[in-house]
C-alpha positions in Angstrom: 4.4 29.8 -36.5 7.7 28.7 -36.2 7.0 26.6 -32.6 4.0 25.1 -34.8 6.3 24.0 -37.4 9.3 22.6 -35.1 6.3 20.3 -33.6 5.1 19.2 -37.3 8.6 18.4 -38.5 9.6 16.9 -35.4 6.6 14.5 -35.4 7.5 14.0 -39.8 10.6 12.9 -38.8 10.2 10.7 -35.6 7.2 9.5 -38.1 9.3 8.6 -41.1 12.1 6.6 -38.7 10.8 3.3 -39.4 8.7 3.4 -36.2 4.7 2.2 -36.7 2.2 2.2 -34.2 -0.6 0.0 -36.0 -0.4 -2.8 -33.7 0.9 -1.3 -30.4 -1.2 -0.8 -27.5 -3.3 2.3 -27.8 -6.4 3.8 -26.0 -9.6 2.8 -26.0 -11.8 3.9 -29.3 -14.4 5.6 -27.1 -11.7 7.9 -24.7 -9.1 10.0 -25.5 -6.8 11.8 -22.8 -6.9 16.4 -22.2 -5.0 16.1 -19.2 -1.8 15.1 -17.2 -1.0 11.7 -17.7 2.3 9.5 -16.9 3.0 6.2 -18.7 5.4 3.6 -17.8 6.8 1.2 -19.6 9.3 -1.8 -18.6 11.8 -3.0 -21.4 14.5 -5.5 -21.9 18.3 -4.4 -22.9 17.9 -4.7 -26.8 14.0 -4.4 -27.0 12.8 -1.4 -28.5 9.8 1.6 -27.6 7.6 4.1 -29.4 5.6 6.1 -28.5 2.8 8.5 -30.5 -0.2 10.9 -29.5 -2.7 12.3 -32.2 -5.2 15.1 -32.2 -9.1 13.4 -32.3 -11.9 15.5 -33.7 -12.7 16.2 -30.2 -13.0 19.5 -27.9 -13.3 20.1 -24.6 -16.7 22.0 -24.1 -15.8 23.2 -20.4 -13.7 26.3 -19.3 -10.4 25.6 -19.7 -7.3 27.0 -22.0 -6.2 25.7 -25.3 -2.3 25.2 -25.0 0.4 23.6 -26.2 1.0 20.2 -24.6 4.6 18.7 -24.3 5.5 15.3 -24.4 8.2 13.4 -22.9 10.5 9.9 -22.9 13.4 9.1 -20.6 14.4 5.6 -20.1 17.7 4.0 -18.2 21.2 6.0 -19.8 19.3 7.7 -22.8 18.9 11.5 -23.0 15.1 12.5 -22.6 13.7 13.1 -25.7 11.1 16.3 -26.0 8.4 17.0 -28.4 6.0 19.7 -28.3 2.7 19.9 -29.5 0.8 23.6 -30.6 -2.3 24.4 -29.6 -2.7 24.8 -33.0 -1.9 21.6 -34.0 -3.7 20.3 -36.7 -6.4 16.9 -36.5 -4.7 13.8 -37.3 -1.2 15.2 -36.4 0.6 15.4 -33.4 4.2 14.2 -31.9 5.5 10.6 -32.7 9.3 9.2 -31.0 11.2 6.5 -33.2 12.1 3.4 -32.0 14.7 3.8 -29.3 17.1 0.6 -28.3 17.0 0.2 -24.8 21.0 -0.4 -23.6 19.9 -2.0 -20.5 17.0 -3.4 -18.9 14.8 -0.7 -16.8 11.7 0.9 -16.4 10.9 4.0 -19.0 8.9 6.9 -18.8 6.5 8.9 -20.9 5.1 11.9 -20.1 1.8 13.6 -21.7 2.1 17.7 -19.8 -0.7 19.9 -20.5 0.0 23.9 -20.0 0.6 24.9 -15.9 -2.6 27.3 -16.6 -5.1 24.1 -17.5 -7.9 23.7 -15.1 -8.5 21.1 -12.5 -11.7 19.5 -11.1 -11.0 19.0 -7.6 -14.0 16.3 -7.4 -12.0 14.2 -10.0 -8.3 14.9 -8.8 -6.8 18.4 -7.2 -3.4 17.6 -8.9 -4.3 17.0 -12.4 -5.0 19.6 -14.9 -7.1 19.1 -18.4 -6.5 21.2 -21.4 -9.1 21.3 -24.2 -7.7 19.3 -27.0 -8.3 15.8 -26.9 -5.3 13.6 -28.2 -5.3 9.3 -28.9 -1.8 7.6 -27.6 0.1 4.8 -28.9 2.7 2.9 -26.7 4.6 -0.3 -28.0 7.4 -2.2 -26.6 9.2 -4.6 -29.7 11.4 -7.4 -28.7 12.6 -10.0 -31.3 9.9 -12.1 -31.1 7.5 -9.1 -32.0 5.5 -6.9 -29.7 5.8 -7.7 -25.7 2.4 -7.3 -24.1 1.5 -6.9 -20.5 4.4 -4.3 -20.0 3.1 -0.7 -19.7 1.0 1.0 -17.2 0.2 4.1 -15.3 -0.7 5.5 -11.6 -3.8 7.5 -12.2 -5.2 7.5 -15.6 -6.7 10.3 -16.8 -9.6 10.2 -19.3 -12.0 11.9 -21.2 -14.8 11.1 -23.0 -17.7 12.9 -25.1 -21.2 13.5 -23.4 -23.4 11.6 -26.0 -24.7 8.2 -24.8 -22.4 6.3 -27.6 -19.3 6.9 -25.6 -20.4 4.2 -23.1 -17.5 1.8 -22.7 -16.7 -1.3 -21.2 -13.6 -0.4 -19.8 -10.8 -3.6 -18.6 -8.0 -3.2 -16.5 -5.8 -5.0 -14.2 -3.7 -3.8 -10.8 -1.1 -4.6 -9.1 -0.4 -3.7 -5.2 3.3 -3.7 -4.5 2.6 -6.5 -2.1 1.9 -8.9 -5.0 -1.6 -9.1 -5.4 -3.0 -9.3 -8.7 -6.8 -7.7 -9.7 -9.0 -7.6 -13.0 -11.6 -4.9 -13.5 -13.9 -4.4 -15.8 -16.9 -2.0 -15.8 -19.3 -2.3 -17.9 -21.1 0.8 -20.0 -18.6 3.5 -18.2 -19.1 7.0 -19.2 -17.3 9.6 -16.4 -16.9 12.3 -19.0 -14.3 13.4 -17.3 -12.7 11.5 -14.6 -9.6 9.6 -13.4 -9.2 5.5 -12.5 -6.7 4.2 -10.4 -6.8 2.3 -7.0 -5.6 1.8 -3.7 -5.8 0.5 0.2 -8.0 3.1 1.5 -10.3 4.6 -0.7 -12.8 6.8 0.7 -11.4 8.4 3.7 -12.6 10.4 7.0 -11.3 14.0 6.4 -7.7 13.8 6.0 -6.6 10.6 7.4 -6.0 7.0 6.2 -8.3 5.1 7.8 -11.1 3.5 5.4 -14.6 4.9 6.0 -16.1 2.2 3.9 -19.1 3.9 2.9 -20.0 6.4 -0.8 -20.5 10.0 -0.3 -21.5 13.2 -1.9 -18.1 15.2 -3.1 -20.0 18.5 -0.9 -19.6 16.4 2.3 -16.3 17.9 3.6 -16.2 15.6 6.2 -14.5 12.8 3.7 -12.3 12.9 1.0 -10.8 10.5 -1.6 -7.7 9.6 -1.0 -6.3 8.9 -4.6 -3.5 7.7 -3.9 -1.8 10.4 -0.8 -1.8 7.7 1.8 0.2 6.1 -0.2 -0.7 2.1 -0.9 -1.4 2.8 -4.6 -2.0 0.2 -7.4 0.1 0.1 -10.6 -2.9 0.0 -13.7 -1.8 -2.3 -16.3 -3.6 -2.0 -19.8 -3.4 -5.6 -20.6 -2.6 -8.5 -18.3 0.9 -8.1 -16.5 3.6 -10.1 -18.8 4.8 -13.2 -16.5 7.9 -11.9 -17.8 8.2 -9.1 -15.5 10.6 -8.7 -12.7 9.8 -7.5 -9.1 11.6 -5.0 -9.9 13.6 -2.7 -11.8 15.9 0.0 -12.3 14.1 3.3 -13.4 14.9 6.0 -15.8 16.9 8.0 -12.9 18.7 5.4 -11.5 16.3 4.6 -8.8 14.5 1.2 -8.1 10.9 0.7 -8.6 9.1 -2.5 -7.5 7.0 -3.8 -10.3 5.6 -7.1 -9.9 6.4 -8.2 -6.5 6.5 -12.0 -5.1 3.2 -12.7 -2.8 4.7 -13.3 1.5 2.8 -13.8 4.2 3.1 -10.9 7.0 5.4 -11.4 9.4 5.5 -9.4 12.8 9.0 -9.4 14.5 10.9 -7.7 18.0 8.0 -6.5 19.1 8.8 -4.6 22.5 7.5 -1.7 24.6 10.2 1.2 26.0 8.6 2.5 28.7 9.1 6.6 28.8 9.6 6.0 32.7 7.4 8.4 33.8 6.2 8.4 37.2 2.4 9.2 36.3 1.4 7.2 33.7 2.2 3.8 31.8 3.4 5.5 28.7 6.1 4.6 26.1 7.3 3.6 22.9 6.0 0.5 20.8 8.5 -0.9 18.2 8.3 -4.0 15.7 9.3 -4.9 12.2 6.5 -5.9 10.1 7.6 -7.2 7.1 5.9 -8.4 3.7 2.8 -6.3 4.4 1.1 -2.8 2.9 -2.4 -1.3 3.7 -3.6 -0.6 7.2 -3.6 -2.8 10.3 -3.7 -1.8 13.9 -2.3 -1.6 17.5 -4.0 -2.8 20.2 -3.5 -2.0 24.2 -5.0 -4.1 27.2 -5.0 -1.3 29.5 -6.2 -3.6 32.1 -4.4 -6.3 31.9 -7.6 -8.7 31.6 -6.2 -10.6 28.7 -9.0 -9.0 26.0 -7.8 -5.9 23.6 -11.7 -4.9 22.9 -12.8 -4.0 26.0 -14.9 -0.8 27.2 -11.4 0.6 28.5 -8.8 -1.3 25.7 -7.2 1.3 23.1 -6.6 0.5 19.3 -4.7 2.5 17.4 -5.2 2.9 13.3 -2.0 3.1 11.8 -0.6 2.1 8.0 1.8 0.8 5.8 2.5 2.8 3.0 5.0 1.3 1.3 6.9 -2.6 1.6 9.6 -1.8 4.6 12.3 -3.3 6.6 12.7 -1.1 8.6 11.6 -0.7 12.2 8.1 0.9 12.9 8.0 2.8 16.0 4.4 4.2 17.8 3.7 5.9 20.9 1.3 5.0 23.2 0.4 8.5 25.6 -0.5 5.9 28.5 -4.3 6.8 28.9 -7.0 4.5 28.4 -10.0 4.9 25.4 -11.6 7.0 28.5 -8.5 9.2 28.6 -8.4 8.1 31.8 -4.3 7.9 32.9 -2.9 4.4 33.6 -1.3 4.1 36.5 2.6 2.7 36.1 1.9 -0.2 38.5 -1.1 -1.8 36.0 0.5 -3.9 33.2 -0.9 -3.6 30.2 -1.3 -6.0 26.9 0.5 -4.9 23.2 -1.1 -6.5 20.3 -0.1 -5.5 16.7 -3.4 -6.8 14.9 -3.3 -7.5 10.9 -6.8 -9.1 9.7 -6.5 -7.7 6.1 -4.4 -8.3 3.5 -4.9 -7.7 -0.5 -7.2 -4.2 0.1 -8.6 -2.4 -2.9 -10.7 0.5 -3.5 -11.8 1.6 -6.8 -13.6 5.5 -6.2 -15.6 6.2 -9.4 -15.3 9.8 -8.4 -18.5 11.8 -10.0 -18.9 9.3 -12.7 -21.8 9.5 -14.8 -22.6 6.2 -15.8 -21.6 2.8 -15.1 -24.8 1.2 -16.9 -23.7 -2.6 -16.3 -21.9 -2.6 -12.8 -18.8 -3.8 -11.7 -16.6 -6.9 -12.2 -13.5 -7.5 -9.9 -11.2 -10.6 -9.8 -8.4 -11.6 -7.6 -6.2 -13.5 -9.3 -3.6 -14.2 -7.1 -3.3 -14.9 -3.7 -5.0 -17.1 -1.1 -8.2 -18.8 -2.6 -7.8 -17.0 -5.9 -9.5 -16.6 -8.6 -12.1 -14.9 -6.1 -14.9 -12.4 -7.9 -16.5 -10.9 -4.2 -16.9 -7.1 -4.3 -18.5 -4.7 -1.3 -20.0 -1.1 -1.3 -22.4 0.8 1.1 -24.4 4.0 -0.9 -26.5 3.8 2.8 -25.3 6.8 3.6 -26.5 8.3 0.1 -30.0 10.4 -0.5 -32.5 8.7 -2.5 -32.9 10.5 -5.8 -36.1 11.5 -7.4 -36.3 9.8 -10.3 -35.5 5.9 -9.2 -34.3 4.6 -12.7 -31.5 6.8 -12.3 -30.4 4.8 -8.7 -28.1 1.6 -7.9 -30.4 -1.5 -7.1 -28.8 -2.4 -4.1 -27.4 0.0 -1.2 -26.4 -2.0 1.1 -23.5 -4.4 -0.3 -21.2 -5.3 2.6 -22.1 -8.6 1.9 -19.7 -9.0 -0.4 -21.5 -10.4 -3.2 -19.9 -12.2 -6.5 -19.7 -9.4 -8.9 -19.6 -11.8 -11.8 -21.2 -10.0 -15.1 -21.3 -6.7 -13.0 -22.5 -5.4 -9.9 -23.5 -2.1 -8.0 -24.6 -0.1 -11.7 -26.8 2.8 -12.4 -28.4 4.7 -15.5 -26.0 7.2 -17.4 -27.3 10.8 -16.7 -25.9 14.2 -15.9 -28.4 13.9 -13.0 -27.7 9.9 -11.9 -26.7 8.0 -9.0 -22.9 8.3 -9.8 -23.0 12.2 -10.1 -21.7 14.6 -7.9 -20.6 11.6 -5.6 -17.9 9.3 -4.6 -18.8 5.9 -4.7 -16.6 3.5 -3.2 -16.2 -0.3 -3.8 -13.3 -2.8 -2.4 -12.8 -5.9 -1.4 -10.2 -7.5 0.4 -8.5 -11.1 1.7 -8.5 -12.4 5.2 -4.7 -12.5 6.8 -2.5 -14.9 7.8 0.2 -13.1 10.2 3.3 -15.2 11.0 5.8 -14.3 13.9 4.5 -12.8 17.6 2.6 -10.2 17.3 1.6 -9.9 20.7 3.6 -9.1 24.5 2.6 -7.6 27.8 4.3 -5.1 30.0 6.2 -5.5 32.4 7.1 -8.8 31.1 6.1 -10.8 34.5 8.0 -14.1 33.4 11.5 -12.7 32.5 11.6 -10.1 35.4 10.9 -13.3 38.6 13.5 -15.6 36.7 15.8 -12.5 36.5 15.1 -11.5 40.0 15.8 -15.3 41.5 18.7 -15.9 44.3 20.4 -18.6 45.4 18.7 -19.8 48.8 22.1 -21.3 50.2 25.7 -21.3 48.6 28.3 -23.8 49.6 32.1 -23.2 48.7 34.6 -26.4 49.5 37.9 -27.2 47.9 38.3 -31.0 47.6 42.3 -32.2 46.3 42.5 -29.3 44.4 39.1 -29.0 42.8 37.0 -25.8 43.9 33.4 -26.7 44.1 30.4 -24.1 44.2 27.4 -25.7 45.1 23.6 -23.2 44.6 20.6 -24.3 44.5 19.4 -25.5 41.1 22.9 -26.3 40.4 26.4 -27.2 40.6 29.7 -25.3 39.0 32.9 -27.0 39.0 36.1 -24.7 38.7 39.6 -26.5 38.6 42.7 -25.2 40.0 46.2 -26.7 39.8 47.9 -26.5 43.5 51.3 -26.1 43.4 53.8 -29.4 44.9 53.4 -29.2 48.8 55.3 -32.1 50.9 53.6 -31.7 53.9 50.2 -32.1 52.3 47.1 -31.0 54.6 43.7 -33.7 54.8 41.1 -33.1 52.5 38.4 -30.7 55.0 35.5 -32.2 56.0 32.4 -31.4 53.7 29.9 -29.6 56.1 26.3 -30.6 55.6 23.9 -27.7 54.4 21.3 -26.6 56.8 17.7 -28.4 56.7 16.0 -25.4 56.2 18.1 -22.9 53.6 18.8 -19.9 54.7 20.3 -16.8 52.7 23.9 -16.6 52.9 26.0 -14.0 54.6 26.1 -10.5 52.3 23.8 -11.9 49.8 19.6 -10.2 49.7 16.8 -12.5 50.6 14.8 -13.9 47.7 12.6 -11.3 45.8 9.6 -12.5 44.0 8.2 -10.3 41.5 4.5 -9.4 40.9 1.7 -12.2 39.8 1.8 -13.3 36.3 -1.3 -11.4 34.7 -4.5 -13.6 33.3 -4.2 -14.4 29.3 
């Protein structure tokens, strides 16, 4: 009784501060939030945030514990502020923070913990945990000019809504990739029950690695796995447009840097080399390059034969990603067999190609979502070409279902078609098309890479001129002035004789031989090996 009544008066007081939500943003009427959930919020030295969650007339019917849930706000030199929440809390009550004054400008944090004993749903996330009261949230940033829109988002949202048909909700949100692009979703009559949205380069993946399978599955087939965010690559959801008041980034609640809405660059490959590992077997070694202004996946390329193609039978490609915006140097290791596994020799040269032809990659997983009655709409705002509405899926792979009103229309939607008033939809039912399965759309922009992205080894060119050699050298000193005649050439080197009365003739300049021929101590010429076909 007493925790119960530390969490009432806390919320009276933080309440009673001068703080009101009426206006700020808040969840939609038709969700509420049971489980984990991070909010983030950027605000301007002076500007002010609240925050508020309430108890709905709403339980979770599934298997899981009724706790108490804390809640949590930390922003740039402020002590975190802690409210806690009973299990007991009354409807229509919860935990509500004043007004705090930001001293400097930074990213803040609120955080919505449900007890460590809450179950998950692996099919919806493995990492969050839902609880079974159901709470609304208010969030507001003031400034003096009133409330600031387009400032708060999440990572993952986690939401909940009731089983009955009337819960269908046309849900709107926009992401940003830390690369810069800009996207607007909306899908249309959404009921998940209980499910998380958020969004990222890869999507559906083949077991445990970040490669794209681009294709739906059923959550049983162990052979692919969301990847929610792991491979890193992950959108920030905003809840209303993104302010065009936002920096690229900012200072967070710990001190650290968080990028928030970045500037838009074109990729750019750099220093691309290949360090052989000088083994006597096998052309194997180390491929390093900057790649800068680029995130998602891209790939490597080897022409193991030298031909001047990177997709032949033989020719290697390597998947690899960027997680993150880096400077830093990316390093790979080629093991010097072809896609045969057959060993290549150290005398073949081979071709290095680092190969970007995406750019602006997002996949939204409805994972096991019950209803999406009126599709899919997706916009790229910025960017190349943008405003551009194209979305892709492929349910191909998917079993029909018994009932067909319960289906997609389409499977097939690699073409890409304009998702304009909704796309790729399907009947709301325990038993529909979006049960039970992952169903993956994206889209994404073609590239433009600057820089050189592509070399060959051993570089033919640099090692003939570095292996050329004078084919005759001719030394004379003419009144005081030390000429060194080469082929190709002539260096002059001036030396101050010293006062000499009986002064010798200038020495006859000898004629250079008709045919040149190597001079005394030095090698013959060495050519190196032919130039390889492009």
């Amino acid at each position: 009784m007493r925790r119960v009544g530390m969490a009432l008066l806390l919320s009276l007081l933080f309440t009673l501060s001068g703080q009101t939500f009426a206006h700020a943003l808040t969840n939609d009427s038709k969700l509420f939030i049971s489980a984990d959930n991070t909010f983030y919020a950027y605000v301007k030295a002076g500007e002010t945030i609240g925050a508020s969650f309430t108890r709905v007339n709403q339980d979770e019917p599934f298997d899981t514990v009724r706790g108490d849930v804390t809640v949590t706000i930390d922003g740039p030199s402020i002590q975190q502020q802690t409210c806690v929440m009973s299990k007991d809390v009354p409807i229509g009550q919860g935990c509500a923070f004043a007004a705090q004054t930001a001293q400097k400008s930074g990213i803040w944090r609120v955080q919505f913990m449900v007890p460590a004993n809450a179950r998950t749903y692996d099919e919806v996330s493995p990492v969050v945990k839902w609880a079974k009261n159901l709470f609304n949230w208010n969030i507001t940033v003031n400034g003096s000019t009133g409330e600031q829109h387009g400032r708060i988002w999440t990572e993952q949202y986690a939401i909940r809504q009731p089983a009955p048909a009337t819960f269908l909700d046309d849900l709107k949100y926009y992401y940003i990739s830390e690369d810069g692009y800009i996207y607007k979703s909306t899908e249309y009559g959404y009921n998940g029950q209980i499910s998380t949205l958020s969004a990222d380069s890869i999507g559906l993946r083949s077991g445990m690695n970040c490669v794209s399978a681009y294709q739906s599955t059923d959550v049983s087939n162990a052979k692919f796995s969301p990847a929610l965010g792991t491979c890193g690559n992950g959108y920030k959801l905003f809840f209303e447009e993104p302010s065009g008041e936002l920096p690229t980034s900012a200072t967070k609640w710990d001190g650290k840097t968080d990028w928030v809405r970045p500037n838009i660059s074109h990729p750019n490959v750099s220093g691309l080399h290949f360090q052989s590992d000088n083994s006597r077997d096998q052309q194997s070694g180390t491929i390093s390059f900057y790649l800068h202004n680029f995130t998602g996946q891209y790939q490597v390329k080897i022409d193991t034969d030298g031909d001047g193609s990177f997709d032949g039978q033989s020719d290697v490609t390597l998947n690899e990603q960027m997680k993150k915006l880096s400077n830093d140097q990316q390093q790979i290791h080629f093991d010097g067999a072809d896609r045969q596994g057959q060993v290549i020799p150290t005398t073949q040269s081979i071709g290095i190609k680092v190969n970007i032809t995406k750019v602006a990659e997002i996949h939204l997983v409805a994972a096991d979502v019950e209803g999406r009655t009126g599709g899919i709409e997706l916009t790229r705002l910025s960017g190349d070409n943008a405003p551009t509405t194209g979305i892709c899926w492929n349910d191909t792979e998917l079993a029909a279902l018994a009932d067909p009103t319960l289906m997609t229309k389409k499977l097939d939607g690699r073409d890409c078609p304009d998702s304009t008033g909704g796309v790729h939809g399907w009947a709301y039912n325990d038993g529909s098309w979006g049960n039970a399965r992952y169903i993956d759309d994206w889209v994404y922009a073609s590239a433009t890479l600057d820089g050189n992205n592509q070399i060959s080894f051993p570089d033919v060119a640099a090692q003939a001129s570095s292996k050329k050699t004078p084919n005759w050298v001719l030394i004379a000193v003419i009144c005081g002035v030390i000429v060194l005649v080469v082929t190709g050439g002539v260096i002059i080197a001036v030396r101050k004789r010293g006062k000499n009365k009986n002064k010798m003739p200038p020495p006859t300049l000898p004629i250079p031989p008709t045919t040149p021929q190597p001079p005394m101590n030095l090698p013959p010429p060495v050519d190196g090996p032919p130039t390889p076909e492009n």
